[in-house]
C-alpha positions, 0 to 999 in steps of 0.5 A: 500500500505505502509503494502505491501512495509513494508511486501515486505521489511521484506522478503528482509531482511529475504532473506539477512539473508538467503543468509548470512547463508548459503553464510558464513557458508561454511564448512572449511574441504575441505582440509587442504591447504586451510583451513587457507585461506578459513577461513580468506575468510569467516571472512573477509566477515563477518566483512563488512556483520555485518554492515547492521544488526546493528544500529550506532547512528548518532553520529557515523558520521561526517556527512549524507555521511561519509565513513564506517570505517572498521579497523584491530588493531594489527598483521593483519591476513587477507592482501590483503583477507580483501581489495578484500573482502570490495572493492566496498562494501557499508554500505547504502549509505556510502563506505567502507574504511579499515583502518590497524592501530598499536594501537586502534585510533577513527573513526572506525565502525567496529573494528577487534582486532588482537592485538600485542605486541604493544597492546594486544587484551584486550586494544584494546577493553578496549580502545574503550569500551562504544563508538559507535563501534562494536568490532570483536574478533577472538580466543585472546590470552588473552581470551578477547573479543569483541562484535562479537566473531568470532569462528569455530564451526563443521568446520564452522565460526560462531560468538557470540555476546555480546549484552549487551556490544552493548547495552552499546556502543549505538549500536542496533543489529538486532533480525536477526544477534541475531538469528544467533549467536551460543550464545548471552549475552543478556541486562541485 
């Protein structure tokens, strides 16, 4: 009975994949008015959907039912597109709360670093590198970037990941989020 429930769930999981694929992985022609707008869509989604598919250590939590920490550090490109994006959203158990922040602050899980002037990409995430956070960077200005890189490729949003550097802040990326990425440093 526990290897159906356990086979049951794999399919689940396998099925979430799938319908993050093929859910972000819209194409971003469909004219150029809405380019822009439909690409911060897709990005938003993606910050809130990375969440199931890697592992915080409990640390990571003040407690069992902790809220999930989504922050934009610096210049936030995506408004009100981020809030209806995570509004009612959950990671497990725990809700989602944004968090729009100038400068790199702790108690964030997921952290997008749109930097400023105030405090550019490459200091935001030099400035939480080797804690429990799972960094998201989009085109920087300053070439830096996070854990999960955000980029268009064939006119679709896709992303990198630096699993070593994941490694390094304790967190453990899914073999599935992995399989997606257009490219993956692997651990060492």
């Amino acid at each position: 009975m526990h290897f159906i429930r356990s086979t049951i769930r794999v399919r689940e999981v396998g099925r979430a994949a799938l319908a993050i694929v093929l859910s972000l992985a819209v194409p971003l022609d469909v004219a150029q008015a809405e380019t822009a707008p439909l690409e911060l869509a897709v990005k938003a989604t993606y910050l809130y959907k990375f969440a199931p598919f890697v592992e915080w250590p409990p640390i990571a939590f003040a407690t069992p039912s902790s809220s999930f920490i989504v922050c934009v550090v610096g210049d936030d490109p995506f408004g009100d597109v981020l809030d209806r994006a995570v509004s009612g959203q959950r990671v497990g158990d725990r809700p989602i709360v944004l968090r729009r922040l100038a400068r790199a602050a702790p108690g964030c899980h997921i952290l997008y670093a749109a930097g400023s002037a105030a405090q550019p990409v490459h200091e935001i995430i030099d400035s939480v590198r080797g804690t429990p956070v799972l960094t998201v960077t989009d085109r920087a200005p300053d070439g830096a970037k996070g854990i999960v890189n955000l980029v268009v490729q064939e006119n679709k949003v896709r992303f990198e990941i630096d699993d070593r550097a994941a490694t390094a802040s304790a967190l453990v990326v899914s073999s599935k989020l992995l399989s997606l990425a257009v490219r993956v440093r692997p651990r060492s």
